[in-house]
Every structure is written in structure tokens, then in C-alpha cells.
N, C-alpha and C positions, 0 to 999 in steps of 0.2 A: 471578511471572514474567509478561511480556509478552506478550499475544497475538501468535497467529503468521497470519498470513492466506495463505490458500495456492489460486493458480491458475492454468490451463494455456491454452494455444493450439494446435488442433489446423487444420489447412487441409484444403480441402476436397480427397477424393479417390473417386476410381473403382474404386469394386469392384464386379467382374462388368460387369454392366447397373446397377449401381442408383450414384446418387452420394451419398457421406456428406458432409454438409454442413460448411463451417470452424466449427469450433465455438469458441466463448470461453467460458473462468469467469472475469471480469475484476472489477475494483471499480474503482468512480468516487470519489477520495479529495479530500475539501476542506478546507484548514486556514485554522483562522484564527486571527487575534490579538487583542486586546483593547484599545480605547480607552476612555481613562478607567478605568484597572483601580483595583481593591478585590479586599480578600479576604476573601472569609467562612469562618465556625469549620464544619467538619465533623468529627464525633464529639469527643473531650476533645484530640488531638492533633494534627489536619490543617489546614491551611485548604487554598479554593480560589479560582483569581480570579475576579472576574466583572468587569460592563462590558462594553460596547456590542462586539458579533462582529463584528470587519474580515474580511473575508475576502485572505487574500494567493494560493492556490493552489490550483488545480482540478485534479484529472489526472485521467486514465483510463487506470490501470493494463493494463489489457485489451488498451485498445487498441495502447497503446506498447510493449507485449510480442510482440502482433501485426505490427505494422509492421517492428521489430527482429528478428524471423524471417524475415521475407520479404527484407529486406535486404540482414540482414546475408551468407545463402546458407551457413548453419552446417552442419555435417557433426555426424550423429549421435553422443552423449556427450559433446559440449561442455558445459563446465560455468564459475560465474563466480559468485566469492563474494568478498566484502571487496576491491571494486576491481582482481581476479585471477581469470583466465580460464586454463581447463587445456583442452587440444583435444586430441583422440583421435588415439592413435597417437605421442603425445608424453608418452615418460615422465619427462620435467624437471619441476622442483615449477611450479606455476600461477608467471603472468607477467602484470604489470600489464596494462591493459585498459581501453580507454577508450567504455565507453558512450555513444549520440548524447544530444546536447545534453538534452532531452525526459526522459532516464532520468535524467540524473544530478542534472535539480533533483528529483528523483524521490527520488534518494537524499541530498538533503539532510535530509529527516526521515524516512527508513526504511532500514532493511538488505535490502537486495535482493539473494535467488540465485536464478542461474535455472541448470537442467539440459535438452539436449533431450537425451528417453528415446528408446524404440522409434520412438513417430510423433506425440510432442507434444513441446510445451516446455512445461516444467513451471518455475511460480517461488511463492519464499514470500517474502514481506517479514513486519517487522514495524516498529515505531515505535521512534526514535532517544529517549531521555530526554535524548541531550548535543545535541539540539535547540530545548530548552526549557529556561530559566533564568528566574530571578525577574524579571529586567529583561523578559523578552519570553518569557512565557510562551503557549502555544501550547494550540489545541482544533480536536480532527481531528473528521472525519464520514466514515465510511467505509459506501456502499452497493453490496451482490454483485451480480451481475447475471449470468446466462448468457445469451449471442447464438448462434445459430446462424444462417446464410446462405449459400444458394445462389448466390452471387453478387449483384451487383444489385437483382436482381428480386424475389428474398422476403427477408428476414429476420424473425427472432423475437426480442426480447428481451423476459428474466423477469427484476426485479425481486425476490429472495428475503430480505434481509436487512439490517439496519442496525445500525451500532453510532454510537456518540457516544463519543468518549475525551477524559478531562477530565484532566490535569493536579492532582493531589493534592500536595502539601509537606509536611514535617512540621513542625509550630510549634517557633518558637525559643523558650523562655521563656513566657510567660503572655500575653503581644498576640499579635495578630492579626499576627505577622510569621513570614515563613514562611524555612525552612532551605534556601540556595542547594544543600544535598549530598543531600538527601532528598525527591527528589520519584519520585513513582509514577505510572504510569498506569493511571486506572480506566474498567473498558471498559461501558458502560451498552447495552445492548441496545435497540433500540425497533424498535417494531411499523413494515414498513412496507407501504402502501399504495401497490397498481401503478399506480392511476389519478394519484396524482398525482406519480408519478417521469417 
């Protein structure tokens, strides 16, 4: 099964005297493609490609989830899954829904829902495998990050975590050629370090 990556947008508000700052758990997502691809054998049934990282697309989920809140002026239990958006107080099934430009190369290689609950928006993606085919095989890099800010003046961002998702196939036959029906994604963890994010 697919990892699921899951994070929220909270704006900043006034309780009491004291102000709770807009918070983000966003990921910064990079994909790239391969020039000059080859494949190599992993374990007795797999291969993977390799060749020189093109990078084609940067985004920052976070923040485009942020922006698309403030926006879009959503009204609490709004929800938006597979291209279809359900709005509260509307009991018809969900109705197509056109996310800003920004989201929907977004959802060129991920499925994307987002729900605002009580006093966030909350969204999960995860990575599209009918994104990725033999001919143009694809390697993500996904890094978490929580910001918090007070507007302008301060912010904090932490750096917590990275993955590398590689594109796995299953071998057709005995070469090194791999099966256009049988690819997987395998999610590598690595260590990462704040000083150089």
C-alpha cells in the first residue's frame, strides 16, 4: 500500500490576550525524471531506473493549501476528494470542483483531499503510480516541515523528515526489462539535516 502523507493549515487567531500563531505541517515535494535512463536488477524480480535526476516540479504543498484557505473563504466541513467538493449544508453527492492552477499540477502526481474540520484544514495526499510508466518513469523527494508565524515578523520553520520514493517494476522475463502493469512505490527514509534544508 502506498504511503499516505497527511497535513493541516491552521491561521492564526486570538484567544484571550494571547495569539496562537498560523500554523503549517506542509511538505516541500520535488519530482524528477531521468535522462539517459537504464535499469538495474533489485532483488531476483524488480528492477529500478537510474540516470542522470531532471528535476521537472518543485511544490510546496503547505503552502498551497494555505493560500487556497485564505482564498478560497471556505465555510466549516467543506470537503474535496477525487476532483469533487461536498459543502456543508448540502446534502447532494459531491460536485466536480476546480482547484487553482498550483493544486492541480499538484494533483498531477498525487491524490489529494482536503476537509476543513473545527479550526483547520486538514489534507492527505499520496503518490499517483498512473503517473509513472516505463517510458517516463518518475522519483519523488518529499520533505515535512512545520512553520509557525506570527505574521511577518517571526516565523519558525522545522525541518523533521524526508523520504525518497523510487519507482520499483516487476521484471518481464529474465532481462533487465521491466513490466509497464507492475510498478510499486518504495518509500526510503533518510535522515534529514536542518542546517542544510
Amino acid at each position: 500500500m502506498a504511503k499516505v502523507y497527511a497535513g493541516s493549515y491552521m491561521p492564526q487567531e486570538l484567544r484571550g490576550s494571547k495569539i496562537q500563531p498560523e500554523r503549517i505541517i506542509g511538505y516541500e515535494v520535488e519530482v524528477f525524471s531521468y535522462d539517459n535512463s537504464f535499469w538495474h536488477s533489485r532483488r531476483k524480480n524488480h528492477v529500478v531506473p537510474g540516470g542522470l535526476l531532471k528535476m521537472v516540479a518543485r511544490m510546496d504543498i503547505g503552502s498551497l493549501v494555505a493560500d487556497f484557505f485564505v482564498s478560497a473563504n471556505l465555510a466549516k466541513g467543506f470537503s474535496y476528494a477525487h476532483g469533487k467538493a461536498k459543502f456543508p449544508g448540502n446534502k447532494s453527492k459531491a460536485r466536480p470542483y476546480l482547484l487553482p492552477k498550483e493544486m492541480r499540477e499538484f494533483e498531477q502526481f498525487t491524490n489529494l483531499d482536503l476537509l476543513y474540520g473545527q479550526k483547520e484544514l486538514i489534507y492527505q495526499f499520496m503518490f499517483k503510480k498512473e503517473s509513472i510508466s516505463v517510458d517516463h518513469p518518475l522519483e519523488f523527494r518529499v520533505n515535512r516541515y512545520i512553520s509557525e508565524s506570527y505574521g511577518s515578523e517571526e516565523e519558525t520553520i522545522t525541518y523533521d523528515t524526508s523520504d525518497r520514493i523510487v519507482p520499483w517494476f516487476r521484471r518481464l522475463g529474465k532481462n533487465n526489462v521491466p513490466d509497464p502493469c507492475g510498478v510499486t512505490l518504495v518509500v526510503h527514509p533518510e535522515a534529514t539535516d536542518i542546517n542544510q534544508n
